[in-house]
One Martini backbone bead per residue (centre of mass of N, CA, C, O) as a GRO file, in nm:
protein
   56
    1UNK     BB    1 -16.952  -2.227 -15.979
    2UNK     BB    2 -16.847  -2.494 -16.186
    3UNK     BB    3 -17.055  -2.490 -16.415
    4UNK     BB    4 -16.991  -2.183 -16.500
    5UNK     BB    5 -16.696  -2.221 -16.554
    6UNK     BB    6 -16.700  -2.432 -16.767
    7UNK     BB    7 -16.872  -2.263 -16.968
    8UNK     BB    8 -16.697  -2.024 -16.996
    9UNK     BB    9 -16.404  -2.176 -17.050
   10UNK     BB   10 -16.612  -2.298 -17.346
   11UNK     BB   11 -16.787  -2.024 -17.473
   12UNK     BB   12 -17.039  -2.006 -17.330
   13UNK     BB   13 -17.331  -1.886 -17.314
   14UNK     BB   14 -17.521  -1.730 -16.999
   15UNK     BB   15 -17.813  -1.660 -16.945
   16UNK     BB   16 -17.964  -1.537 -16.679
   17UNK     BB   17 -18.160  -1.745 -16.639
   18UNK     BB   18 -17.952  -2.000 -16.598
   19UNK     BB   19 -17.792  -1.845 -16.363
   20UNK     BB   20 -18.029  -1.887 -16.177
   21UNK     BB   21 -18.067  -2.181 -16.227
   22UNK     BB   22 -17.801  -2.275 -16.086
   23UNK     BB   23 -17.778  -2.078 -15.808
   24UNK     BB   24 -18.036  -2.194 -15.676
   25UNK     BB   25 -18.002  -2.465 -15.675
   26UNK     BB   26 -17.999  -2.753 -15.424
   27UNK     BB   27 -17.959  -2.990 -15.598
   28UNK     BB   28 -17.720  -3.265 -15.620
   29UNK     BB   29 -17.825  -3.419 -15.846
   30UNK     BB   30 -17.866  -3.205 -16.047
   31UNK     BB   31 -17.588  -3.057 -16.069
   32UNK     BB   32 -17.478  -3.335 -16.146
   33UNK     BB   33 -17.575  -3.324 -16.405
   34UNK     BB   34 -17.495  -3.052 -16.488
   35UNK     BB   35 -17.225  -3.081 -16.513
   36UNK     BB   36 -17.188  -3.328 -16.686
   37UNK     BB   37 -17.316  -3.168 -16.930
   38UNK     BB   38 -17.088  -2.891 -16.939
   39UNK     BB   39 -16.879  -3.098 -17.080
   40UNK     BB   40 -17.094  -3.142 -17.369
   41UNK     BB   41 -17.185  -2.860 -17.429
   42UNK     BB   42 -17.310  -2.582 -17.674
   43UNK     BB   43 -17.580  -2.486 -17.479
   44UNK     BB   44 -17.708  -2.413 -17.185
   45UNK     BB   45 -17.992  -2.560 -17.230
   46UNK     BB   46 -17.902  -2.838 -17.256
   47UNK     BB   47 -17.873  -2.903 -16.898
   48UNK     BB   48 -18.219  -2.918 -16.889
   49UNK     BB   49 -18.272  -3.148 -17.062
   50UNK     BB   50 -18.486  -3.399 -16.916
   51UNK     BB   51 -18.464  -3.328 -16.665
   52UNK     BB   52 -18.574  -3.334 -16.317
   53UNK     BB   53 -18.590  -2.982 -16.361
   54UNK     BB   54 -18.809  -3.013 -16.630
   55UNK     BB   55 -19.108  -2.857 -16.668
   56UNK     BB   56 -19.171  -3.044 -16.952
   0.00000   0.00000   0.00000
């Protein structure tokens, strides 16, 4: 998952509950949002936030 490599790739430390919220995802609108947000996050939690899949 590419995702996971930018962000480990980046120094991101990945929590496990992030890590399972990510390979389970399979809306590629989402996965894409989430992309885009590992290339300029400071930590994983940041890709959730306002999306989509944000349940909240």
């Amino acid at each position: 998952m590419l995702i996971l490599r930018v962000l480990e790739k980046r120094g991101i430390d990945i929590p496990e509950t992030a890590r399972e919220r990510i390979t389970s995802c399979t809306d590629l609108d989402t996965l894409t949002l989430w992309f885009d947000r590992s290339l300029t996050a400071t930590a994983a939690e940041e890709l959730f936030a306002d999306g989509p899949d944000d349940p909240s």
